[in-house]
SETORLUM-713222 format. One record per residue (C-alpha): x, y, z; residue number from 0. Coordinates in Angstrom, 2 decimals, always signed. Layout:
# SETORLUM-713222
X, Y, Z, NUM $
...
//
This chain:
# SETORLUM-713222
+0.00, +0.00, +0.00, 0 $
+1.65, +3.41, -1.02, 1 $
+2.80, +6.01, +1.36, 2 $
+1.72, +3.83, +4.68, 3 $
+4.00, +2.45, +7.02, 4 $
+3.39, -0.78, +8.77, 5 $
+2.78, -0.81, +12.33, 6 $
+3.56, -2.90, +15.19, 7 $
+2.13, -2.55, +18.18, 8 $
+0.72, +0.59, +17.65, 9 $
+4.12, +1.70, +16.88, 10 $
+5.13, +2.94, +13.31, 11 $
+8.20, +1.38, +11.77, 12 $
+11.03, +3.30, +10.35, 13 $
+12.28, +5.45, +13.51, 14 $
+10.64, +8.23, +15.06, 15 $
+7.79, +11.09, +13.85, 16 $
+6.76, +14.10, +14.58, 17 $
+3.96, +13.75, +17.49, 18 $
+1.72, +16.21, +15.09, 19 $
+1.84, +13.46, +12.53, 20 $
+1.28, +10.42, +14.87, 21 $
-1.64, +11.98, +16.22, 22 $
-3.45, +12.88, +13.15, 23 $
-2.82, +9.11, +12.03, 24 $
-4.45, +8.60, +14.89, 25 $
-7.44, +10.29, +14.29, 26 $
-7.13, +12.83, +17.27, 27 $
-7.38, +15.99, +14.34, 28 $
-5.61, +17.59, +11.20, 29 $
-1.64, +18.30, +11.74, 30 $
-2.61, +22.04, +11.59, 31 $
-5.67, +21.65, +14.26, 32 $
-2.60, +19.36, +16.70, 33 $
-0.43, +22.13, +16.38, 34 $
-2.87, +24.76, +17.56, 35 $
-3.68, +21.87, +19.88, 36 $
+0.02, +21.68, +21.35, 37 $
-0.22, +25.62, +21.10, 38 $
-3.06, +25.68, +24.09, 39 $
-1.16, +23.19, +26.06, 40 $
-3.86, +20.18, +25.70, 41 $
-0.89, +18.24, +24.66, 42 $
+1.04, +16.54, +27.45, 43 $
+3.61, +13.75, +26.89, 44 $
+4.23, +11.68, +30.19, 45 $
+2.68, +14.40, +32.51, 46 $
+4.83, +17.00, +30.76, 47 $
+2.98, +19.83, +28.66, 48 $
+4.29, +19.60, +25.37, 49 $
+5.54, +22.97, +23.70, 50 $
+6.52, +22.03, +20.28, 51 $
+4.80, +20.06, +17.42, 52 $
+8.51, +18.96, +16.32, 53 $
+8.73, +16.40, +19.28, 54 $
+9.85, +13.42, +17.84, 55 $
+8.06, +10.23, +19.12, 56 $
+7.82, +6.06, +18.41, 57 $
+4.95, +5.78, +19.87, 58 $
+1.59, +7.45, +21.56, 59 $
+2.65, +5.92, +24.96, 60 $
+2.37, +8.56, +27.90, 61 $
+0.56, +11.11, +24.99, 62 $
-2.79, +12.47, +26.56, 63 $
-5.01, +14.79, +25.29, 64 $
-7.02, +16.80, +26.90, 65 $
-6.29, +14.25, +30.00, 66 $
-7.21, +11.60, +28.19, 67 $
-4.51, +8.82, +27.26, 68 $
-4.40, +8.44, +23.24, 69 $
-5.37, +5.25, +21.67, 70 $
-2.92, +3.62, +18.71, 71 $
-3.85, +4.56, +15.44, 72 $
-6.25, +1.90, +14.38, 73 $
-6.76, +0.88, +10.65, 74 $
-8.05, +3.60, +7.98, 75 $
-11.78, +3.71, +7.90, 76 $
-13.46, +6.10, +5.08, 77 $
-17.46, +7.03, +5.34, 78 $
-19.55, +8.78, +2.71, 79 $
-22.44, +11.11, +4.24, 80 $
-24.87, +13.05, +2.32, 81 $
-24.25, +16.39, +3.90, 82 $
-27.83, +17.81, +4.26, 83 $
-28.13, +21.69, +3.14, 84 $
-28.12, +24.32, +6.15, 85 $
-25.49, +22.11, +8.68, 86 $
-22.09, +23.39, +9.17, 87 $
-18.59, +21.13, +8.58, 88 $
-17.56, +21.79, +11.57, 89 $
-17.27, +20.52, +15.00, 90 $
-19.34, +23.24, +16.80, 91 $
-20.94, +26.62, +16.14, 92 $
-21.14, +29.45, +18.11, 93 $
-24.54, +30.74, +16.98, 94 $
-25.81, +27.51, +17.51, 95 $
-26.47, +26.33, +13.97, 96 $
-26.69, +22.47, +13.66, 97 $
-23.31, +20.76, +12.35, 98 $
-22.63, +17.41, +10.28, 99 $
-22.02, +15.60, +13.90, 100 $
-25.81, +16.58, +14.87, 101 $
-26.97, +14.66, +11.81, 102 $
-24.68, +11.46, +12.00, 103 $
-25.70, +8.56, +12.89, 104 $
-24.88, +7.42, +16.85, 105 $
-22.43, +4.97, +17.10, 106 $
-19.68, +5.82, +14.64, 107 $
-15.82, +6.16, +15.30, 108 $
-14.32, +9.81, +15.95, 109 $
-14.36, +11.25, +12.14, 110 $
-13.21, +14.04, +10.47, 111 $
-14.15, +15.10, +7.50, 112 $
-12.11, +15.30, +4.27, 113 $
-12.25, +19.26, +2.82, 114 $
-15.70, +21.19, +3.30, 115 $
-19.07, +22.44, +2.01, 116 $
-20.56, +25.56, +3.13, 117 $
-23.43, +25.69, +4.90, 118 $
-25.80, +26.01, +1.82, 119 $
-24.16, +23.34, +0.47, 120 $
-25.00, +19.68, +0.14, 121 $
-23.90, +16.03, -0.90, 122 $
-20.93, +14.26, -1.01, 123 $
-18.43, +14.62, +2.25, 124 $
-16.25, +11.93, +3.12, 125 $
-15.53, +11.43, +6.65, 126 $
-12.33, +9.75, +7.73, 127 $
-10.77, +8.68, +10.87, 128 $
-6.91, +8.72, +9.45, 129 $
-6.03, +12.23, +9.73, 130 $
-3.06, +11.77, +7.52, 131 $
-4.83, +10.11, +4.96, 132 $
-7.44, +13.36, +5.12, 133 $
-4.48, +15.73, +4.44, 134 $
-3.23, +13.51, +1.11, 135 $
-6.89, +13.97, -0.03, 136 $
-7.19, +17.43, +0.95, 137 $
-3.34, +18.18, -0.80, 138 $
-3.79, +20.28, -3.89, 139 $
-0.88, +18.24, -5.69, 140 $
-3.30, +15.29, -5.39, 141 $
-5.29, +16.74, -7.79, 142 $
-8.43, +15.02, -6.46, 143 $
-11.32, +15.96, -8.83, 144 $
-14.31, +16.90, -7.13, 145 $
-17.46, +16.63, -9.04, 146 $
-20.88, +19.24, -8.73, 147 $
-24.39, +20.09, -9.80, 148 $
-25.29, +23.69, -9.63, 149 $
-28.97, +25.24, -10.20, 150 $
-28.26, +28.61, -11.10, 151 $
-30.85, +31.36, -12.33, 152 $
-29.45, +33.99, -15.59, 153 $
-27.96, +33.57, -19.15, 154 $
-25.30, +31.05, -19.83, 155 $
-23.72, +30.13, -23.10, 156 $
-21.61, +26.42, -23.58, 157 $
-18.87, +28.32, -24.99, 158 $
-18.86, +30.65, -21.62, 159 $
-18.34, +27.85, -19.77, 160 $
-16.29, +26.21, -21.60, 161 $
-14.12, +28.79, -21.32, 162 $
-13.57, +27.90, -17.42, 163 $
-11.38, +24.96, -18.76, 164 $
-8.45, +27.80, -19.07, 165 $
-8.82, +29.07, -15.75, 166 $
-10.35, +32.23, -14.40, 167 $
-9.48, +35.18, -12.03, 168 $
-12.25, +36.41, -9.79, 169 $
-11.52, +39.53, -6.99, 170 $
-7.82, +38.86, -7.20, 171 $
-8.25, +35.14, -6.99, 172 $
-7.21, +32.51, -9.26, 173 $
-9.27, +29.05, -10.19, 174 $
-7.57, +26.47, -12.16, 175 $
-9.28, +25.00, -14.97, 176 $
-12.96, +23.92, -14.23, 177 $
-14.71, +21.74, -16.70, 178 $
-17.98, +22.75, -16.93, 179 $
-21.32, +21.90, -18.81, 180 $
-25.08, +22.91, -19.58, 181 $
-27.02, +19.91, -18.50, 182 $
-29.97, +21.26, -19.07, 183 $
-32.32, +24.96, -19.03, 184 $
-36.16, +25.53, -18.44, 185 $
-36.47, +29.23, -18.93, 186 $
-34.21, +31.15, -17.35, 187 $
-33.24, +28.63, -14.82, 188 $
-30.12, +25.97, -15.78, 189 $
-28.45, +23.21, -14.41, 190 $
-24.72, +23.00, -14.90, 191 $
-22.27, +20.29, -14.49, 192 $
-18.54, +21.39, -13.02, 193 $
-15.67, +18.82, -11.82, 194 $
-12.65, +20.90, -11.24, 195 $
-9.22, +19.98, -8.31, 196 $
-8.53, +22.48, -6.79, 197 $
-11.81, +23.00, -4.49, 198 $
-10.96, +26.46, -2.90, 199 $
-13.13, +28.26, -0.20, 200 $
-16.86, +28.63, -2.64, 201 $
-15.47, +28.03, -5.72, 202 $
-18.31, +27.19, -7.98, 203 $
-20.58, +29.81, -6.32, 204 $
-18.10, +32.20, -6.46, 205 $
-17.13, +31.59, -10.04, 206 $
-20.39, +31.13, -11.38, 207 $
-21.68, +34.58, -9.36, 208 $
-18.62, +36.44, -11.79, 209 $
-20.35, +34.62, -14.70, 210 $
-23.81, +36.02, -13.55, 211 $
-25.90, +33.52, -12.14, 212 $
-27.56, +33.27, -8.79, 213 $
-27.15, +29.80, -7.37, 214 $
-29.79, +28.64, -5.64, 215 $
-28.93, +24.75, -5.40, 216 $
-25.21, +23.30, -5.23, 217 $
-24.68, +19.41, -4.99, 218 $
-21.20, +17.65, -4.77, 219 $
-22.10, +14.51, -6.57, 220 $
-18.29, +13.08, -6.60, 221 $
-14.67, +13.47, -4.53, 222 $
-12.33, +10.86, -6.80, 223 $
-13.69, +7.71, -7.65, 224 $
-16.46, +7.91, -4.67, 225 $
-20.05, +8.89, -5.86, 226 $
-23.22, +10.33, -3.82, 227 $
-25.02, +7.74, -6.04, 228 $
-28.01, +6.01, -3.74, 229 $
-27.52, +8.32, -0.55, 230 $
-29.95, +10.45, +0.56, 231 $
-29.60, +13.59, +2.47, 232 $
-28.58, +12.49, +5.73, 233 $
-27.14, +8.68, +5.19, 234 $
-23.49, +7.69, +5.73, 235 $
-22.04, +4.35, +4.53, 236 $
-18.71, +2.92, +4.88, 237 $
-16.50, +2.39, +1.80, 238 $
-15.09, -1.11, +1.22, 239 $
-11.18, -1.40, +2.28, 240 $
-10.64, -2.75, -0.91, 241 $
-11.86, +0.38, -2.90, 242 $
-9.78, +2.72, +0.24, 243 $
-6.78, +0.85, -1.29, 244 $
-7.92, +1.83, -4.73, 245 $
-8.57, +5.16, -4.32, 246 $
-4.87, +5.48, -1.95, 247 $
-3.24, +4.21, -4.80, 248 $
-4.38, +6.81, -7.25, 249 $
-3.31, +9.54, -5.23, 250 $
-0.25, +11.35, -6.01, 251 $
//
């Protein structure tokens, strides 16, 4: 299996890591979340606070969290959940709006999910409990094409959108090529195909809004190989280990 190191014991082989990058294997957050983490001091190492995510460890033995001793990392697990429209991908919300873990399913391992969708937002959002694994899928250089349905109100041309394909500036900033298609138009109204890789902050709202439409609908339908296919707003399944493999392999 690419880019995964065998473990024994709950211990990596290969010498030492950085704790930042243990713990995110073991599902405890992002790197960048652990090292804010470490920051707070909610990090201790043998009953010592820790003050640097450079600390070099073989193990999770003696690593708490919060107070709580860390389990080993356990095997890579990878869900897909139809994110319902009007939650939040995130933990917890200030202003009380409901999040993605008020509408899971009791019963599930600690996950974290891979990239976001705004709150407006819905479909496809893989949840993972291999934090390293959700930064290779989240990378940029992995190139990971993430497919969309958007019901959008004005004028569109093809040709206009097919112009996305050689990238677009909008307010300063810049969107890689987008491949993008007119599925369909009653009236005024369209729906539009998009699969682009990059999958900044509101993208395809953001990009179609410069192109003059009003979104009023946005559906991921695809991240990789994974579809929303039978899922209905609200369900979460687990993908096979086999197609986990699969998809790993592809990434680069």
């Amino acid at each position: 299996m690419p880019n995964k190191r065998p473990q024994k014991n709950g211990k990596p082989e290969g010498g030492p890591q950085r704790i930042a990058k243990l713990l995110a294997r073991a599902g405890i957050a992002s790197r960048r979340e652990i090292e804010r983490m470490i920051e707070e001091g909610r990090i201790s190492l043998n009953g010592e606070v820790l003050k640097t995510p450079a600390t070099l460890l073989s193990g999770l033995d003696g690593v708490t969290v919060d107070g709580r001793p860390v389990r080993a990392a356990q095997s890579t697990r990878l869900f897909r959940f139809y994110k319902p429209p009007l939650t939040l991908t995130a933990e917890r919300d200030p202003k009380g709006r409901p999040t993605i873990y008020d509408r899971l399913p009791k019963g599930l391992p600690r996950l974290m999910p891979v990239g976001r969708l705004d709150y407006m937002t819905e479909g496809l959002l893989l949840l993972t409990n291999d934090g390293e694994f959700k930064r290779r899928l989240e990378l940029p250089r992995t190139a990971v094409v993430r497919r969309y349905r958007a019901r959008a109100f004005g004028d569109i041309t093809q040709d206009q959108l097919e112009k996305l394909a050689e990238g677009i500036t909008v307010e300063g900033v810049h969107y890689g090529s987008i491949d993008a298609n007119l599925e369909r138009r009653t009236g005024r109204n369209c729906w539009i195909e998009m699969a682009l890789t990059e999958g900044k902050n509101r993208e395809v709202r953001r990009v179609l809004a410069h192109l003059g439409l009003k979104v009023s609908r946005l559906i991921r339908t695809a991240y990789g190989p994974l579809y929303l296919s039978d899922l209905a707003p609200g369900d979460v399944d687990e993908v096979r280990r086999g197609d986990i493999d699969q998809f790993r392999a592809t990434l680069k």
